[in-house]
C-alpha positions, 0 to 999 in steps of 0.5 A: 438033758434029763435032772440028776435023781439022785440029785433031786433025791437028795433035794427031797429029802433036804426038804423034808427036814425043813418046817412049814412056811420055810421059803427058799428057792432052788438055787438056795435049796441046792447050795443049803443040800450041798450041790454047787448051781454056779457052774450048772447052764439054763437048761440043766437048771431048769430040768433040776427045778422042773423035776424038784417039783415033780418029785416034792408033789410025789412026795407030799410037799407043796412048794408054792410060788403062787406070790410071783402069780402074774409077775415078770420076776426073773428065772423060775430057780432064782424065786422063792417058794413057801414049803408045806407038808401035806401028810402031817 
């Protein structure tokens, strides 16, 4: 199953109003834009986070996990990502 895009849509442009250095994950990202993940499974989940990135480097956002580099930590959705704008 294929992430909503206007549901990502609405993500990007969540993280667009964020300041440098914000860190969030995308569970948080998605509850903070007022989508529900609670009831979402693994793969819808996974396909939401996959195509926010997708989207956040289309639209000049870098969403840096590189802390959890070479870690076992938990779901890729559940960890914390540093936001940063290039374009400004």
């Amino acid at each position: 199953m294929k992430a909503d895009k206007k549901t990502v849509a609405a993500l990007i442009a969540y993280l667009q109003e964020l300041p440098d250095g914000t860190e969030i994950t995308t569970c948080q990202l998605m509850e903070a834009a007022g989508f529900s993940a609670a009831n979402l499974d693994f793969p819808e989940m996974m396909n939401i986070h996959a195509a926010l990135f997708r989207a956040a480097k289309r639209a000049a956002i870098d969403l840096d996990m590189s802390k959890h580099d070479d870690m076992d930590e938990g779901l890729p959705y559940n960890l914390d990502f540093k936001v940063t704008h290039l374009g400004k």
